[in-house]
N, C-alpha and C positions, 0 to 999 in steps of 0.2 A: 795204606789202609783205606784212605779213601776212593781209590780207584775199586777195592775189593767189594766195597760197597755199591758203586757204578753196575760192578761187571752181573752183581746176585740178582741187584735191578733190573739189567736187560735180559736174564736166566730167566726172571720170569715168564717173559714171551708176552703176547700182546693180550692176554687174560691172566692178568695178575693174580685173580682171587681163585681163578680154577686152580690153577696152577700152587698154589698152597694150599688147596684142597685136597688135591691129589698127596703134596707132599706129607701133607698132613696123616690121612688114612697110609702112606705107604709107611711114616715112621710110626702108629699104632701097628701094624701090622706086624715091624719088626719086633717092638717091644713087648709083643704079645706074649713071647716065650720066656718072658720074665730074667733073660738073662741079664748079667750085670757086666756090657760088654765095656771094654777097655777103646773109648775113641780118642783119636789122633786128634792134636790140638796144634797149634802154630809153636813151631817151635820144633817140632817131631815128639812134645814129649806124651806120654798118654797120660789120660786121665778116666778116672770110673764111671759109667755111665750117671750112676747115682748123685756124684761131686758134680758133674758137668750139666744135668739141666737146669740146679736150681742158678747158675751162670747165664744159661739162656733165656730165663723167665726173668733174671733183675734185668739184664740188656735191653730186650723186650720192654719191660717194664719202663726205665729208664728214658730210652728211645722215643717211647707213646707219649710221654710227658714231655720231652721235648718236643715232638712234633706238633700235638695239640698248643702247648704256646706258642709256637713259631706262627703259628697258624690261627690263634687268637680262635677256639672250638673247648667250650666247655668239654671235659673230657676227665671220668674217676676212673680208677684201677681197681679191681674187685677187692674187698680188706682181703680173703686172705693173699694174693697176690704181692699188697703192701704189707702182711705179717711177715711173708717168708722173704722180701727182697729186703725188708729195715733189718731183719734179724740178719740177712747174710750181710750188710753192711756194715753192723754194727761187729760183727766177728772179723770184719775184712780189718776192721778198725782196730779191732784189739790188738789180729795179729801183728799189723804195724807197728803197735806200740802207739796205739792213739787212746785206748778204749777210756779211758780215766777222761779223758779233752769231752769225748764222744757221750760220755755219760753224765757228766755234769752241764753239758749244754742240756742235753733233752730231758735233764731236771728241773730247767730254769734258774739254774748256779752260775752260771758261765756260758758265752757266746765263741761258736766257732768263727777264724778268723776267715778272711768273704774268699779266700782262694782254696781254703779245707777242701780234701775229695780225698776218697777212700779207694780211687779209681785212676 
């Protein structure tokens, strides 16, 4: 995992931000025809295009936060960004069989235990 991480890193080439520019307009581009395409996820199995960005947007998400404290950089995430990544959390949670843990904490009833991830 962590080498896959490495390898996206040097993928970028030596203009990081072009280069997710590019990627960027070339994935609008595809999605432009509104199809609801079936990608390849690790594992071989597929998943809907629909199920699968709001997975890339909490990673994202998630990731940005970490790096900004690694790195000690004030740093918000747009709310809706954190409406759609807490909501997909809290669903990741339920389907666990956490969702009762998970909602009584963020009622101020009950504290998750410091090792809790829904990940």
């Amino acid at each position: 995992m962590v080498e896959r991480g490495r390898q996206a890193g040097n993928d970028l080439g030596a203009d990081p931000a072009a280069s997710v520019d590019a990627l960027v307009e070339s994935v609008l581009d595809q999605l432009a025809d509104g199809e609801d395409r079936l990608i390849q996820v690790i594992g071989g199995q597929g998943m809907r295009l629909y199920a699968y960005l709001p997975t890339r947007t909490f990673e994202l998400a998630v990731h940005s936060l970490n790096i900004a404290a690694a790195v000690n950089i004030p740093f918000s995430l747009p709310d809706q960004v954190l409406s759609e990544t807490t909501v997909l959390a809290a669903r990741i949670a339920v389907a666990n069989g956490d969702g009762a843990s998970v909602l009584t904490s963020l009622t101020g009833r009950t504290t998750l235990p410091p090792s809790f991830s829904v990940v």
